[in-house]
C-alpha positions, 0 to 999 in steps of 0.5 A: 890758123888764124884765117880758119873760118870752119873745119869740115871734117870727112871720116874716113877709115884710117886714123889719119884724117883730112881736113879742108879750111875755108879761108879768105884767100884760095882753099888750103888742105893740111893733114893732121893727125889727134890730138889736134892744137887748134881750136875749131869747130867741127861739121860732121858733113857726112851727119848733117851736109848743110851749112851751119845755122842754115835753116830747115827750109825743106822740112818747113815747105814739105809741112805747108805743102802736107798742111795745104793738101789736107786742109783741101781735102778735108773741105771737098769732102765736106761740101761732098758730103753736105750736098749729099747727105740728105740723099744718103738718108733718104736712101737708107729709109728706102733700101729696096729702092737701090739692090739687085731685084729679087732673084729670078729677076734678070734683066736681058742683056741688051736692055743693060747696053741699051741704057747707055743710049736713052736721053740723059736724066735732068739731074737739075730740078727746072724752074719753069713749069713743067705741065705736058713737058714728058708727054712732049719731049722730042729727046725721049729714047724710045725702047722700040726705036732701039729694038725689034718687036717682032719677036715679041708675043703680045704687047701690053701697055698698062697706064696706072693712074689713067684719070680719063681717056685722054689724060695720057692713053688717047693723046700720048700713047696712042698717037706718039708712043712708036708700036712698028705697026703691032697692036698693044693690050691696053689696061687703064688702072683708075680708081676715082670713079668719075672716070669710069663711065668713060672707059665703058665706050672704049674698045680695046681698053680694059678697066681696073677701077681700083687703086694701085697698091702693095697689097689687096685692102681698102685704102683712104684715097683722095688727096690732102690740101696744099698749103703755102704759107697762108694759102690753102687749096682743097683738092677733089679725091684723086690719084694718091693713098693717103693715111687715116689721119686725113680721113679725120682731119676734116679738111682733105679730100679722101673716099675709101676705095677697094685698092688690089695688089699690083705685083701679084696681078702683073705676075698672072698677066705678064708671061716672061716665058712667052716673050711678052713686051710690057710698056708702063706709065706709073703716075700715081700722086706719090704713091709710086715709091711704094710700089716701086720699092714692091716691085724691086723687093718682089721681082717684079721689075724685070716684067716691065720692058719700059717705064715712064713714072712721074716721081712728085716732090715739093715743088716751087709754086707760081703764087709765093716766091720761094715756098714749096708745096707741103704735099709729098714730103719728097725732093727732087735729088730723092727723085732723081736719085730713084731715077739713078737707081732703076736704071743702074739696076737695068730699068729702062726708065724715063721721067714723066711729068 
């Protein structure tokens, strides 16, 4: 026994019990019987397998391994959340902007598949100067290249936010907007007033010289200045509804002018019953949120079988590096996000600049 380096002890369910000694030469068995004369150490190998003194190895890897996962987990959440949050914050001042139109409002079928095929929106906000780049931009899905129109009982293409003739109706929709040889009714929705002469020598064009809004009032129109750091530029009255504060501030541009409900008047000319085909260019200096959001909350998105919208933001500007303008308190993620939305709802939606 004085070669007994260890006694594994095995249970077993007799009172007789074997027991095996690791020695320096060849393994020996014996059989004992309790109580026993030799003094040794006992490993309950059916309790604890490994070798004594060994150390926890597995439990130590598994720790590392769980702690590792966490800590990965954990940090993509963060830079996921980050890059995100202002969006999420947005989304909540603006509600209406992502749930189902009112009810009444159904989105045709095949528009639904037909999203899936228009050009892919530019989620990231480009650098260089985008003057023109909507009206001519080869990769727009157009609805009528994808569909029939021949169903349709009138076509109607309503430009909110005209400013002149051919501002967008003379030099975008007239010559590129594809319309399978059928003629469109064509409203031209301009409030500022230097534009309405124009309008009164063009045939086959109806004028609704007031401002497009959420509800029929007066509204300030016109435009507070741009200001980047030092610079400031004064704006003539065009295209946007600003609050009264700017009527008093003495250095913004604004008029008062008479502003109409637009979803009351699109629901008395669009005749959805009738199979009425209606295209809408919305570019309207920031104002579009608001009446988006009307449309969505009313039900009046459904009306509208093609939207081109410019959704302004603080852009970069040319003079200072790295400054925005301070006009629309708008980003593009906010802007893109819009974008998602109305076509996650089954809007048929491109962006315009």
């Amino acid at each position: 026994m004085s070669q007994c380096a260890a006694f594994i002890v095995h249970l077993n369910s007799s009172h007789r019990h074997q027991y095996y000694i690791e020695t320096k030469n060849p393994p020996l068995s014996l059989s004992l019987s309790p109580p026993y004369s030799c003094s040794f150490r006992l490993l309950l190998s059916d309790m604890n397998p490994r070798r004594p003194n060994s150390p926890p190895t597995t439990s130590l890897k598994l720790i590392v391994y769980v702690t590792i996962i966490i800590f990965l987990v954990l940090t993509s959440l963060s830079m996921i959340l980050g890059k995100f949050y202002s969006i999420a914050a947005w989304n909540h001042r603006n509600p209406n902007l992502h749930r189902r139109p009112a009810a009444g409002c159904a989105v045709p079928e095949y528009k639904r598949r037909l999203i899936g095929d228009l050009e892919p929106l530019i989620a990231e906000e480009p650098t260089e100067v985008w003057e023109g780049l909507g009206k001519q931009e080869k990769n727009i899905k157009y609805l009528p290249t994808m569909s029939d129109l021949r169903r349709k009982n009138r076509l109607i293409y309503i430009d909110v936010g005209a400013r002149d003739y051919e501002s967008s109706i003379g030099s975008w929709f007239e010559k590129q907007y594809p319309k399978q040889n059928r003629s469109f009714e064509i409203y031209a929705v301009e409030a500022d007033r230097r534009f309405h002469g124009e309008y009164r020598s063009k045939e086959g064009v109806a004028l609704l010289p007031y401002a497009a809004w959420i509800r029929n009032e007066t509204v300030v129109f016109g435009s507070k200045p741009i200001v980047v750091g030092k610079k400031v530029w004064r704006m003539r009255p065009f295209g946007r509804i600003e609050g009264a504060g700017e009527e008093r501030d003495g250095v913004s541009a604004v008029e008062r002018v008479a502003a109409f409900d637009f979803v009351d008047w699109l629901k008395t000319v669009v005749r959805p019953a009738a199979e009425d085909f209606v295209v809408v260019k919305m570019d309207v200096e920031g104002t579009e949120i608001k009446l988006i959001e009307d449309m969505v909350r009313r039900g009046a998105i459904c009306l509208v079988d093609e939207l081109f919208m410019e959704c302004h933001f603080d852009r970069y500007v040319k003079c200072c590096s790295g400054q925005r303008i301070n006009r629309f308190n708008y980003s593009y993620d906010q802007c893109y996000t819009l974008f998602s939305g109305l076509r996650e709802m089954g809007v048929v939606v491109h962006q315009w600049w």
